[in-house]
C-alpha positions as a printed Julia matrix, in Angstrom:
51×3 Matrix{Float64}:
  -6.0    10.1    0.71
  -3.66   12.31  -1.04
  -2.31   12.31  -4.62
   0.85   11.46  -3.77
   0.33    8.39  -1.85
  -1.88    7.45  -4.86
   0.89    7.49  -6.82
   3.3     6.16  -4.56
   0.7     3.27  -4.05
   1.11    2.69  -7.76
   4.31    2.8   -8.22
   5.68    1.23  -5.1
   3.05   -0.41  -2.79
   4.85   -0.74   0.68
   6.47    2.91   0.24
   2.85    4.47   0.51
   1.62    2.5    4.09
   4.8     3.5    6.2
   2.72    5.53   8.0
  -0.24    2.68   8.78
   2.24    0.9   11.0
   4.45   -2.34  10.28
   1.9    -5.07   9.81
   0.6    -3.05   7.18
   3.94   -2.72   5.47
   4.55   -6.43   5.69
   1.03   -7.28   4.38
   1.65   -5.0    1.21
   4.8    -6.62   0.67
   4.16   -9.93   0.29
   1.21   -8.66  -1.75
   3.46   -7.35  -3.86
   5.76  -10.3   -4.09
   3.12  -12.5   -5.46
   1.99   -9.4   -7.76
   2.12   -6.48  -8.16
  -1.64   -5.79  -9.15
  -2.21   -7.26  -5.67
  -0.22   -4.99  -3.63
  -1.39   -2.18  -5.14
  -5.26   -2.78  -4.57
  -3.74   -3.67  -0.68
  -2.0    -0.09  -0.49
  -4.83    1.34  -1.78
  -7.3    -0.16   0.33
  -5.31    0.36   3.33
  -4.51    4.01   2.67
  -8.46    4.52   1.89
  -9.12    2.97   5.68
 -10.18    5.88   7.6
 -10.27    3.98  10.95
């Protein structure tokens, strides 16, 4: 996980996990429509998913 996508997880959730794939994207954003404390622990947990 790089410092960038840290930040971009922080600052704008869905942004960071358009590399994951579009379920991920769509999971972060309504994460981030009901809060956006929410979809940034679901970027970050996403982005720190080494699978």
């Amino acid at each position: 996980m790089s410092f960038w996508r840290v930040l971009l997880a922080i600052l704008f959730p869905p942004l960071s996990v358009i590399g994951k794939g579009c379920g991920s994207i769509l999971i972060v954003l309504l994460l981030t429509l009901c809060g956006w404390v929410p979809g940034v622990i679901g970027a970050l947990v996403i982005l720190n998913n080494t699978n």
